[in-house]
C-alpha positions in Angstrom: -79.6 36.0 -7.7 -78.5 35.3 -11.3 -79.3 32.2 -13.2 -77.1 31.4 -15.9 -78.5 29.8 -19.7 -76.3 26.7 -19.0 -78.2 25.8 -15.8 -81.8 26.5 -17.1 -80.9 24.6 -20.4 -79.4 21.4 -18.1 -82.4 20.8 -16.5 -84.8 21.2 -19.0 -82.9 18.6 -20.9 -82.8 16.4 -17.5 -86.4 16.1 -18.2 -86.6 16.2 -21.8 -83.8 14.8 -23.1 -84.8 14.6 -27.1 -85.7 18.5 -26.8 -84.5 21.6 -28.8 -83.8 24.2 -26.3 -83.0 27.8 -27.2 -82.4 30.5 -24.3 -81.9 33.7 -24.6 -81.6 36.5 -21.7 -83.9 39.3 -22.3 -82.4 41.9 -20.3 -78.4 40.9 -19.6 -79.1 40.5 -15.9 -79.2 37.3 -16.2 -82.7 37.0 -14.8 -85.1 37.8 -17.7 -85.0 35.0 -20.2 -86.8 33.4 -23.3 -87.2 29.8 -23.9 -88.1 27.9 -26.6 -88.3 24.0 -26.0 -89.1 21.9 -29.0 -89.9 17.9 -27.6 -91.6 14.8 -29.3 -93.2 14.7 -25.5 -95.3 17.9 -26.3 -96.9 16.0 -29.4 -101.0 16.0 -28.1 -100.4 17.5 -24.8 -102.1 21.2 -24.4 -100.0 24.0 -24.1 -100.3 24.7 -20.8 -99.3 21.3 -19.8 -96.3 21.3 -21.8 -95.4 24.9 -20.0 -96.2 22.6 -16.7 -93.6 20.0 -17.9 -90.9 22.7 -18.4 -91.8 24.5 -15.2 -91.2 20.9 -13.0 -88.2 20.9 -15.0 -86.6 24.0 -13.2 -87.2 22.4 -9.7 -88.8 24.9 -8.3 -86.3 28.1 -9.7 -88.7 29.8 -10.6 -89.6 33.4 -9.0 -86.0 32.6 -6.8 -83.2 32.0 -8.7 -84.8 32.5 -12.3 -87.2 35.7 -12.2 -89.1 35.6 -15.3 -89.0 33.0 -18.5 -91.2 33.6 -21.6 -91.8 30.5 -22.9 -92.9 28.9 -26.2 -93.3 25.3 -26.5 -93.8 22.8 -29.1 -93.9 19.2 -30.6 -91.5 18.8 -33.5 -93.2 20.0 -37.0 
């Protein structure tokens, strides 16, 4: 089942509202994507954390609705 951008970008802005969000499918199914969020929030939390922050974001989507999301996070520079 097919996730569209839209839906993965709204939530992850439901939880980070200042963030920068770019998505990008990886394959055209619809179920490979990219992510890049960029959020004041990340500033001196770890990395994984901040992937742990994105991840409760998608409400538990991932591996169902959303198969796979590389993902780079960030504070702003």
């Amino acid at each position: 089942m097919a996730m569209p951008a839209a839906e993965i970008e709204a939530l992850i802005r439901a939880a980070l509202p200042d963030a920068r969000i770019t998505i990008e499918d990886l394959a055209g199914d619809g179920d490979h994507y990219a992510a890049t969020v960029i959020s004041e929030t990340f500033r001196g939390i770890p990395r994984v954390r901040q992937h742990q922050i994105v991840y409760a974001a998608l409400q538990g989507r991932m591996g169902g609705a959303l198969h796979a999301l590389a993902l780079q996070t960030s504070a702003p520079e």
